[in-house]
N, C-alpha and C positions, 0 to 999 in steps of 0.2 A: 449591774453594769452601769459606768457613767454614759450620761449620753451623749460624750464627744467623741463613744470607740464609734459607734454605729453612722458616721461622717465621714464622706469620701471626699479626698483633694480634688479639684479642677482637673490636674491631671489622672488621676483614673475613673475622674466620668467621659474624660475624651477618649481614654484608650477603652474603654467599655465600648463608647457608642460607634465608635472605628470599629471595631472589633464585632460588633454586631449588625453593623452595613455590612463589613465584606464574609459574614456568613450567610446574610440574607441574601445579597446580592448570587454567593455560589450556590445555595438552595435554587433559587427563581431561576438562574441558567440549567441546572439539573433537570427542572421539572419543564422548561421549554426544550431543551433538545430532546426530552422523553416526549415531551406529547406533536411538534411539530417535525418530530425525526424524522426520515427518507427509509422506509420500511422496506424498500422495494428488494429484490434480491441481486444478487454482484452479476453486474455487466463486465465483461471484462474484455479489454481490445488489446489488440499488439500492432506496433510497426516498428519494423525493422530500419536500419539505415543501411548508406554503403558501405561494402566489403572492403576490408583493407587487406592487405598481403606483406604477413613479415615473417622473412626468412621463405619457408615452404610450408607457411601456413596461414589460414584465410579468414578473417576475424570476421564473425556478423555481428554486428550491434543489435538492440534489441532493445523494446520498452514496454512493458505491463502496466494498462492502467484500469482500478477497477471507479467506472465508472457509476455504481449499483450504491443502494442503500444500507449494505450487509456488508460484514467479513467474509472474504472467502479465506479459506483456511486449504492445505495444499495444493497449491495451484499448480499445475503441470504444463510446463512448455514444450513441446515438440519438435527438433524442426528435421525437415526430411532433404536430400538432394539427392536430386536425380538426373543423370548424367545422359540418357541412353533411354531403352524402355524396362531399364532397370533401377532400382534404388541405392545408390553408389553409398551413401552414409546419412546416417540417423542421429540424432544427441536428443537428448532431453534431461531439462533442470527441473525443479522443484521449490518453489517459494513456499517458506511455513504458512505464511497468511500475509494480506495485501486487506490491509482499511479502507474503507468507503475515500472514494479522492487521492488513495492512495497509487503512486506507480514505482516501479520499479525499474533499474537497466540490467542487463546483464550483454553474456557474447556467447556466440556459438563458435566451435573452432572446428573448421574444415582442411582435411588435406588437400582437395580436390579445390580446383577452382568453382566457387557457386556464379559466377557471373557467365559459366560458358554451357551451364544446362538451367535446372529449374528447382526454385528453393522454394518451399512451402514451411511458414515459421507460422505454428496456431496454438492458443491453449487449448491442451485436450482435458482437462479435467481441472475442479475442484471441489470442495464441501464445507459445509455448514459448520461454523465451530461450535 
């Protein structure tokens, strides 16, 4: 072989050296979020906002957020109202999964006015993916 094939242009020793900062660069953040990552497991909180009323029906807002170091993976929201010393209507959603930092909104739909008895909105459940 001559030895002018084994000679690289100017321009692909910069697209090499480009090219090999920004895999080192994604290497080095890989192995920092692995070894200084948030192990902890999914915190997860709700609040609700105000009720809105359209037509004859009574929107709750809502927000999921997992506060935790993990996925939780089915997250189950509940919410109850109770009218009386009785439990007038139930719903519950289901998120597939909610990342670490991650939140979510949704709405619960009531027939019943929730502003004239007592709303309890909580996650009851998730799990580990």
């Amino acid at each position: 072989m001559p030895k002018n094939s084994w000679r690289r242009s100017l321009a692909e020793k910069v697209s090499f050296s480009i090219s090999l900062s920004i895999v080192g660069i994604i290497v080095t953040l890989i192995c920092y979020s692995w070894i200084s990552g948030n192990s902890n497991p999914p915190i997860l909180s709700i609040s609700q906002f105000n009720v809105r009323q359209v037509n004859s029906q009574y929107y709750v807002p809502f927000t999921v957020i997992n506060n935790g170091g993990e996925t939780a993976a089915s997250v189950e929201i509940v919410a109850k109202l109770t009218l009386s010393p009785q439990i007038v209507e139930t719903g519950r959603q289901q998120l597939d999964f909610l990342s670490r930092k991650e939140e979510r909104s949704g709405e619960f739909i009531f027939s019943h006015d929730p502003n004239q008895g007592e709303l309890a909105i909580r996650v009851a459940s998730y799990r580990l993916p």
